[in-house]
C-alpha positions in Angstrom: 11.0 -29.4 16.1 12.4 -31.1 12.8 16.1 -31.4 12.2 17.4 -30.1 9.0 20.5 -28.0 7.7 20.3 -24.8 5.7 22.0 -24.9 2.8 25.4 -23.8 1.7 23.7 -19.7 0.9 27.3 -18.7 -1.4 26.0 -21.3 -3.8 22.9 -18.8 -4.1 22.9 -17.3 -7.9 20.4 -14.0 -7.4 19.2 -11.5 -9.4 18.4 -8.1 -8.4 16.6 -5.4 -11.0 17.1 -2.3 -10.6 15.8 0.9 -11.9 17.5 4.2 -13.2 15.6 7.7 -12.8 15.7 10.1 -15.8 15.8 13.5 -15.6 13.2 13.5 -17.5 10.9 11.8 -14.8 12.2 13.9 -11.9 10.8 17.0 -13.8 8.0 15.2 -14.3 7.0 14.7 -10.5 8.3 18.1 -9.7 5.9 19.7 -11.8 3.2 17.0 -10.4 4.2 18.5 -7.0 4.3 21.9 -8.0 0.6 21.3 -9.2 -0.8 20.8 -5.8 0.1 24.1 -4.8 -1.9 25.8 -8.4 -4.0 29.0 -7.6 -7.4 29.5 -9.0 -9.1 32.6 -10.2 -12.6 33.6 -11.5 -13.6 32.2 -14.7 -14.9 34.1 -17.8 -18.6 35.6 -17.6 -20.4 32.3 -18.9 -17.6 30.4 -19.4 -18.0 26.0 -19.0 -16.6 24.2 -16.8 -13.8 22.2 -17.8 -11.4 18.8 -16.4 -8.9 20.9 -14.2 -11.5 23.5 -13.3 -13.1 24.1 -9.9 -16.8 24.6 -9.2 -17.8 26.3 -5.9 -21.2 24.9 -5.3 -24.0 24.0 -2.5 -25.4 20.6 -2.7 -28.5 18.6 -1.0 -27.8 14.5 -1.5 -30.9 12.3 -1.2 -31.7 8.4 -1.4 -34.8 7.7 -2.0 -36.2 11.1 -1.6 -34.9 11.6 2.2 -31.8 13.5 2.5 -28.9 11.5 4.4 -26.0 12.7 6.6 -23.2 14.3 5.1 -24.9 14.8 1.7 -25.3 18.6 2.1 -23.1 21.5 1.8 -22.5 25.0 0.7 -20.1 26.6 -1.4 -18.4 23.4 -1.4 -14.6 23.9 -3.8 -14.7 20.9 -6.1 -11.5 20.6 -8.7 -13.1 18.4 -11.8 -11.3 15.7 -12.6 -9.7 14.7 -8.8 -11.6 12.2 -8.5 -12.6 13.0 -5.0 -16.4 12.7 -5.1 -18.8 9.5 -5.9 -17.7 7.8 -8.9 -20.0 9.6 -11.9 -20.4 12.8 -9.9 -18.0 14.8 -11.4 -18.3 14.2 -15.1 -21.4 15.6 -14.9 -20.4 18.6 -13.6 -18.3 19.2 -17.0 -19.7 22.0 -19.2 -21.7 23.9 -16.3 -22.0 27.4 -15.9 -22.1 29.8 -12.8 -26.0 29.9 -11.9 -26.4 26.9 -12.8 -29.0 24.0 -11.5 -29.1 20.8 -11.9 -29.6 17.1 -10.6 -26.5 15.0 -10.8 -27.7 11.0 -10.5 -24.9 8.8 -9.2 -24.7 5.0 -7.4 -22.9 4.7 -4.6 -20.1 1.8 -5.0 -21.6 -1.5 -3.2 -17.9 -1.3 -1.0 -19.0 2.5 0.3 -18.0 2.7 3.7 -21.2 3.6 5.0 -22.7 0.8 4.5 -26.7 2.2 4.6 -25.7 4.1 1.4 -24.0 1.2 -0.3 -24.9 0.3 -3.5 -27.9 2.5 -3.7 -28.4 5.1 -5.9 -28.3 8.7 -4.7 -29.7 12.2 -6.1 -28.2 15.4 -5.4 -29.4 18.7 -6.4 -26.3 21.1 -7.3 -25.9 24.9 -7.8 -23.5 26.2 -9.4 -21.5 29.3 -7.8 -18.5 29.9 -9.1 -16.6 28.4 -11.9 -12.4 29.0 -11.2 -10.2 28.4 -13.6 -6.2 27.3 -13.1 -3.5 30.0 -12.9 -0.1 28.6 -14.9 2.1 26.8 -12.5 5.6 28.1 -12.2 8.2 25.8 -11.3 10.8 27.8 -10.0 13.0 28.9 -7.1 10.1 30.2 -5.7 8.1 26.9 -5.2 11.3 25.6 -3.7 11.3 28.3 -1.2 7.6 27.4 -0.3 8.6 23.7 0.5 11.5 24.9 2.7 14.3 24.4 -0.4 16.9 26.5 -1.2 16.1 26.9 -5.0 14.9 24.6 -7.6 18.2 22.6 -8.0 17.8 21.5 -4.1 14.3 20.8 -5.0 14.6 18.2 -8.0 17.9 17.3 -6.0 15.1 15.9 -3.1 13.1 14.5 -5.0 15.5 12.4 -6.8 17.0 11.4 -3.6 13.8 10.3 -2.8 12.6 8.8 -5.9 15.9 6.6 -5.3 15.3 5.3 -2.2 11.4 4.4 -3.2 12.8 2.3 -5.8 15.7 1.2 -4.4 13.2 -0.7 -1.4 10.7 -1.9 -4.5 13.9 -3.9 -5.6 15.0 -5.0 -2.4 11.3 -6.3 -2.1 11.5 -8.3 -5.1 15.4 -9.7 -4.4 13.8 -10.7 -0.9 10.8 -12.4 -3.0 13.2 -14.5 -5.1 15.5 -15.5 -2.1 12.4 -16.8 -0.3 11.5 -18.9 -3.1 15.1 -20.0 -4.0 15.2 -21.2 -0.2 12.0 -23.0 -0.4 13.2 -24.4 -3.5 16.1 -25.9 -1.8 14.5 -26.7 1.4 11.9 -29.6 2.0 12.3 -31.1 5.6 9.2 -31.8 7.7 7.4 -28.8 9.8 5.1 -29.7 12.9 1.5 -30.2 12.1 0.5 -28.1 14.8 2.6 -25.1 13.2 0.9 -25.6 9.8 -2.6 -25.6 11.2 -2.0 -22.7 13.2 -0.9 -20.8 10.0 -3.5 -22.3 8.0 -6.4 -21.0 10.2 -4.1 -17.5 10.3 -4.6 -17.5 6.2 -8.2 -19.1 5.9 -9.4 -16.7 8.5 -8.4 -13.9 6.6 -9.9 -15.3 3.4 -13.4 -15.2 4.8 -12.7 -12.1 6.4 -12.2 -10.3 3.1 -14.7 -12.2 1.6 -17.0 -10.9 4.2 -16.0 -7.7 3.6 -16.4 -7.5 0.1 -20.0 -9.2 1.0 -19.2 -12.4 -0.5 -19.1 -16.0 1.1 -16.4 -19.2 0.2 -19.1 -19.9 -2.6 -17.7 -16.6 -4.6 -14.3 -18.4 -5.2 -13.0 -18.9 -8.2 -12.4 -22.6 -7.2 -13.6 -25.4 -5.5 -13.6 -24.4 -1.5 -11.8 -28.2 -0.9 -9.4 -27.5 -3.2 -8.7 -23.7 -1.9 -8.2 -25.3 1.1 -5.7 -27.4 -0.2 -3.9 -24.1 -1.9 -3.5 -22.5 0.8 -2.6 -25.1 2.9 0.6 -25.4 0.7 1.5 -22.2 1.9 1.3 -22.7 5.1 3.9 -25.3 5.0 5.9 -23.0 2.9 5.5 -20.6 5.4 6.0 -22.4 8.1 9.3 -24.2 6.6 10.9 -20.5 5.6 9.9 -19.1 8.9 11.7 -22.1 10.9 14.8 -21.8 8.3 15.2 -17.9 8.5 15.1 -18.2 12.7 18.0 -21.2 12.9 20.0 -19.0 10.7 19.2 -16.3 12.9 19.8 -18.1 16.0 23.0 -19.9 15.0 24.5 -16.6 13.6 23.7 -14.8 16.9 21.3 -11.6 15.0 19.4 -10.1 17.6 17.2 -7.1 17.7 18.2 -3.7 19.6 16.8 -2.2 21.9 16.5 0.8 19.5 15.3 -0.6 16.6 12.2 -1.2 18.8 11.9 1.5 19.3 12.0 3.2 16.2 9.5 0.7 15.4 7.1 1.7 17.9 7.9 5.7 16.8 6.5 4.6 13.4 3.5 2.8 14.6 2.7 5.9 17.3 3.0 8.2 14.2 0.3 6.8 12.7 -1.8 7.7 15.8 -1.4 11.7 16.0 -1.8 13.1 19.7 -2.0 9.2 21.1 1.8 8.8 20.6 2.4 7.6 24.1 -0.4 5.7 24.6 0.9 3.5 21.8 4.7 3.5 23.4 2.9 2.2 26.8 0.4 -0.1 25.0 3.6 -2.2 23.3 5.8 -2.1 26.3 3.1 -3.3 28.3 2.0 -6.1 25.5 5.1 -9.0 24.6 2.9 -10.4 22.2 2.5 -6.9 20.0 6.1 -6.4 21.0 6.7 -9.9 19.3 4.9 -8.5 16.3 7.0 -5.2 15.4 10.5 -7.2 16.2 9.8 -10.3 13.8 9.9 -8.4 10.6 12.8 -6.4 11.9 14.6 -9.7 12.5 13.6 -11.0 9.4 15.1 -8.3 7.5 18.1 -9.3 8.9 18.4 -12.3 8.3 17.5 -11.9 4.7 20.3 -9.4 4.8 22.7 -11.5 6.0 22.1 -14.6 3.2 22.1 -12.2 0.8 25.7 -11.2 1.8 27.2 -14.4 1.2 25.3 -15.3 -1.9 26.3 -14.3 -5.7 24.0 -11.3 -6.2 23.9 -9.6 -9.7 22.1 -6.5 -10.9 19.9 -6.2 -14.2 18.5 -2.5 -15.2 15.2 -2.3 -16.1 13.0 0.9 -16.8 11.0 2.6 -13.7 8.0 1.3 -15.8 8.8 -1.9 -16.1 10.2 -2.2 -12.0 6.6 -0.5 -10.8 4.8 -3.0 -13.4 6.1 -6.5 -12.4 4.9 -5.1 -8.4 1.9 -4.4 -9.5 1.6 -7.6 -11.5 2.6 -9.4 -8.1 0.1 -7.6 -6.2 -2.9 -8.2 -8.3 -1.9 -12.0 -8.3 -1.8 -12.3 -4.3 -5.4 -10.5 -4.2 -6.3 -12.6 -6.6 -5.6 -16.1 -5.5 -3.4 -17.8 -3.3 -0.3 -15.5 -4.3 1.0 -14.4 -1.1 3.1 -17.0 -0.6 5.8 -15.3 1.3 7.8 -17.0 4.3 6.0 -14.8 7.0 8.9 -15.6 9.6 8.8 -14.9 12.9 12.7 -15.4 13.3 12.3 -14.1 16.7 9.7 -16.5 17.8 10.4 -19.5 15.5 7.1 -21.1 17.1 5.3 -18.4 15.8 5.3 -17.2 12.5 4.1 -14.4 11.5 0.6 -14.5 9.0 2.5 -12.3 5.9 6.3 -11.7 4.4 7.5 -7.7 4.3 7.7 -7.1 0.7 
């Protein structure tokens, strides 16, 4: 293992952005909320369907004049507009009537999950039952009652409290995204080959699995394969280096992982798994390695935490917008090259880092 010395952190300068919520946008998402619980009632006699409005109708799907699982039902509730059928599908519904027949055309995306359907394109004779129109929404004590509220002051009340804590971890993320790179900025020791390979065939296996996925081979890069390699190589090192740096200060500093934060871990994994919840408890506490897994980011977290502590941390307000804008600007640039760059430490384990940062 190399032998370096972390750097003096309280000479850190930082910069954290943070975000104020208007009252204006907590209305705005309460009245969002309050539109998912809208009533419908019967439409005019011949009245067109419009964005907003829901059809009731029975459907046959076919590709290539066979009909296919899953492409037929009866009055089937569709709201116009959601989004929740095959791109296309929809649209064409706008401006139909109740009795209506008709053949809506649409493609199925080349990514569709069932992948005999993929990419082909798809007829599907519709009839028209009903057309339902929206009742007005009110957003009163009323709704608050329905989601277990007192009145509509506890209401906005909870959603700004959790409005606040949504943005308050999309800044965290980004602080924690310019302390790794400040650290890698100020860090540049050796790291053991073996480490770096290991992380490199971490990251280049998940390139080709995506590209796989998405039906695509290295030759679909945007780049040279030989010098993608080289890309992401780099951030294996970085990697690498940041994970080894976050576990010495974690092991000099003596931050450890409890007991219970495990487990709270492993109650938000199980969660995800409704009716299998103890089957996922006895799956980590029978597996170190997937044990390893759920404490490295919990350790990471804290070691982050505790650099940040002694360095010179300042706050700049920017607009919800502009917060939620720069993360999706980050996003799009890791999916779109060789972006995510994050330390992926493993300060439990600083043999083993772990293949992406929690940001």
């Amino acid at each position: 293992m190399p032998e370096f010395e972390p750097m003096d952190f309280a000479t850190l300068s930082l910069e954290r952005v943070v975000a104020e919520i208007s009252d204006e946008e907590i209305d705005e998402r309460v009245n969002s909320l309050a539109q998912q619980f809208k009533e419908f009632t019967d439409g005019a006699e011949g009245q067109a369907a419009q964005d907003g409005d829901t059809v009731v109708i029975d459907f046959k799907g076919s590709v290539d004049g066979e009909l296919f699982d899953g492409g037929t039902a009866e009055e089937h509730s569709l709201e116009l507009g959601s989004n929740s059928f095959i791109p296309g599908f929809e649209e064409q519904l706008v401006g139909v009537k109740k009795g209506d027949e008709l053949t809506v055309t649409v493609s199925f995306p080349d990514e569709y999950q069932a992948e005999h359907l993929a990419g082909k394109e798809a007829e599907f004779a519709v009839t028209v039952r009903e057309v339902k129109v929206p009742l007005p929404v009110a957003v009163d004590d009323a709704l608050a009652t329905k989601l277990g509220l007192e009145n509509l002051a506890a209401l906005k009340g909870a959603v700004r409290e959790q409005s606040e804590k949504d943005y308050a971890e999309f800044s965290r993320g980004k602080l924690k995204r310019v302390l790794l790179d400040a650290l890698a900025e100020n860090h540049d020791f050796e790291v053991p080959p073996s480490l770096v390979d290991g992380e490199f065939e971490q990251i280049w296996g998940q390139v080709e699995a995506d590209l796989k996925q998405q039906e695509k081979t290295i030759a679909d890069l945007d780049k040279p394969e030989e010098e993608a390699r080289a890309e992401y190589r780099e951030i294996a090192v970085r990697r690498v280096r940041l994970g080894l740096l976050l576990s010495r200060v974690g092991n000099d500093n003596n931050l450890t992982v409890t007991q219970d934060e495990v487990n709270r871990a492993m109650a938000t994994q199980a969660q995800r798994f409704p009716g299998q919840e103890q089957q996922i408890f006895e799956f980590y506490q029978s597996n170190p390695e997937m044990r390893a897994q759920l404490e490295a980011p919990i350790m990471e977290d804290k070691v982050v935490d505790f650099i940040l502590e002694m360095a010179q941390v300042s706050e700049s307000k920017v607009s919800v917008e502009e917060l939620v804008r720069d993360l999706d600007d980050e996003e799009s640039a890791s999916k779109d090259g060789a972006g995510d760059d994050g330390a992926g430490a493993d300060t439990a384990a600083a043999d083993k880092p772990a293949d992406k940062d929690d940001n």
